[in-house]
C-alpha positions as CSV (number, residue, x, y, z in Angstrom):
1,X,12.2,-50.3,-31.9
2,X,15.6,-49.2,-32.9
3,X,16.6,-47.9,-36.4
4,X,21.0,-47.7,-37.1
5,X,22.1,-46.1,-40.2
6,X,25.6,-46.5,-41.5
7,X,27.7,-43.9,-43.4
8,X,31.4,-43.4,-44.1
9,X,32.0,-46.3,-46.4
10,X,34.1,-45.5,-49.5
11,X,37.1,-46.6,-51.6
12,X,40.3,-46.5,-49.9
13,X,44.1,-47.2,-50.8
14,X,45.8,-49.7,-48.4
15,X,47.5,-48.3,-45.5
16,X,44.3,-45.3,-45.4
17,X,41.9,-44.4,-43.2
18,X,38.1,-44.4,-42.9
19,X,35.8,-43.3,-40.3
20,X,32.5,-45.0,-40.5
21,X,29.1,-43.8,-38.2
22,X,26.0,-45.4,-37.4
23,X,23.0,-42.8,-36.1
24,X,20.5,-44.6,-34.0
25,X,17.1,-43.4,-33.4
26,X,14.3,-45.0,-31.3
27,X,14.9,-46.4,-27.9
28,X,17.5,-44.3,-25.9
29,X,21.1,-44.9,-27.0
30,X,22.6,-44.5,-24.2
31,X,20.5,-48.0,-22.7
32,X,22.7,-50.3,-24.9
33,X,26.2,-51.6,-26.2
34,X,26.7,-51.3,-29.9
35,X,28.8,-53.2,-32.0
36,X,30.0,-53.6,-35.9
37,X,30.5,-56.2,-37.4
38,X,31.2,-57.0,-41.5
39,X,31.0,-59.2,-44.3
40,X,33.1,-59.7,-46.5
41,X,31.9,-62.2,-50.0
42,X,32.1,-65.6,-49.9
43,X,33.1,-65.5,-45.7
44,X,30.9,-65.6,-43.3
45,X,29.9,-62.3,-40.9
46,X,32.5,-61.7,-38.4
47,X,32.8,-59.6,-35.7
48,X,34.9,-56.1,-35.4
49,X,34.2,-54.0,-32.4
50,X,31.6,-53.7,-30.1
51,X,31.3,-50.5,-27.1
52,X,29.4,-50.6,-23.8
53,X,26.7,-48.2,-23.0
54,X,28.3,-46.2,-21.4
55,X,32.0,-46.5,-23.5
56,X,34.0,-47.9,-20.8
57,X,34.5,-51.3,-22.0
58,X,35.6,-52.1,-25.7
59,X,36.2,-55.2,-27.3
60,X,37.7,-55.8,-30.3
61,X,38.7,-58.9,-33.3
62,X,42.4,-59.8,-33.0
63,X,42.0,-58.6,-36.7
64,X,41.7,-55.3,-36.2
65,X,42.7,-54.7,-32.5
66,X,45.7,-51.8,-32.9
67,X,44.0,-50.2,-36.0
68,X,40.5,-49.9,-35.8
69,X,38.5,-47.8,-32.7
70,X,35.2,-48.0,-31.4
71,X,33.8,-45.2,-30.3
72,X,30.4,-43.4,-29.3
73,X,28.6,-40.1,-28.5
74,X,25.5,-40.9,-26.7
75,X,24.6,-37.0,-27.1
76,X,24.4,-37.8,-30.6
77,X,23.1,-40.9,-30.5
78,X,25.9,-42.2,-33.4
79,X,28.8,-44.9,-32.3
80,X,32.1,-44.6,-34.8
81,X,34.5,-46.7,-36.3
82,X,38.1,-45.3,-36.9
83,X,39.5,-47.6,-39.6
84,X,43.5,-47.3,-39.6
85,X,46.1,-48.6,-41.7
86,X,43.3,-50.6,-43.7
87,X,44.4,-53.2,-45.6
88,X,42.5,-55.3,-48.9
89,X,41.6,-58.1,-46.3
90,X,39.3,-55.4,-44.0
91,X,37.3,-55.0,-47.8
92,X,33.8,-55.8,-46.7
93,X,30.1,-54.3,-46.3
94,X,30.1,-53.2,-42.5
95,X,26.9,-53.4,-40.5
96,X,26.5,-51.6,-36.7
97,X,24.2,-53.8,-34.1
98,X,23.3,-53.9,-30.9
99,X,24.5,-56.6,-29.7
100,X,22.2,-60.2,-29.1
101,X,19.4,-58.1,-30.6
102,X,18.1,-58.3,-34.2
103,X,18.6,-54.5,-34.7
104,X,21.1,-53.7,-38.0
105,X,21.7,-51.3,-40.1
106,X,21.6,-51.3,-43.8
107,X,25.4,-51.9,-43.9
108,X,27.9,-49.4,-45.7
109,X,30.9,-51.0,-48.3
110,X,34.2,-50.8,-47.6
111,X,36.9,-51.9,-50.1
112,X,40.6,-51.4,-49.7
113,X,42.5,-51.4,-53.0
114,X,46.1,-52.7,-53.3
């Protein structure tokens, strides 16, 4: 069993920054990749960034790829999102996952004012 539990959403003027968190507890961290991924209304979920166990390999959308970093401290059981020159279109609730798993977090908002 895995619990993940978002924070760092807010309000945010284009062209800001955000750093979003998700703290795991349960099975050991450090066993999995983790990803985020977010929703934004009337799209359908799409995916952001996602981190090895182990942080070597990253992936991310084309979206986002030169603003946002995935990141992760497996001392601390927590992987981050560093949200970069946002603009309205990232506005979204954000969810961190381990991947091809059914283990989410509650989601955190994001929105990105003009």
């Amino acid at each position: 069993q895995v619990q993940l539990v978002e924070s760092g959403g807010g309000l945010v003027q284009a062209g800001g920054s955000l750093r979003l968190s998700c703290a795991a507890s349960g099975r050991t961290f450090s066993d999995y990749d983790m990803g985020w991924f977010r929703h934004a209304p009337g799209k359908e979920r799409e995916f952001v960034a996602s981190i090895s166990y182990n942080g070597v390999r990253t992936s991310y959308a084309d979206s986002v790829k030169g603003r946002f970093t995935i990141s992760r401290d497996n001392a601390k059981k927590t992987v981050y999102l560093q949200m970069n020159s946002l603009k309205p279109e990232d506005t979204a609730v954000y969810y961190c996952t381990v991947p091809r798993s059914n283990y989410w977090g509650q989601g955190t908002q994001v929105t990105v004012s003009s």
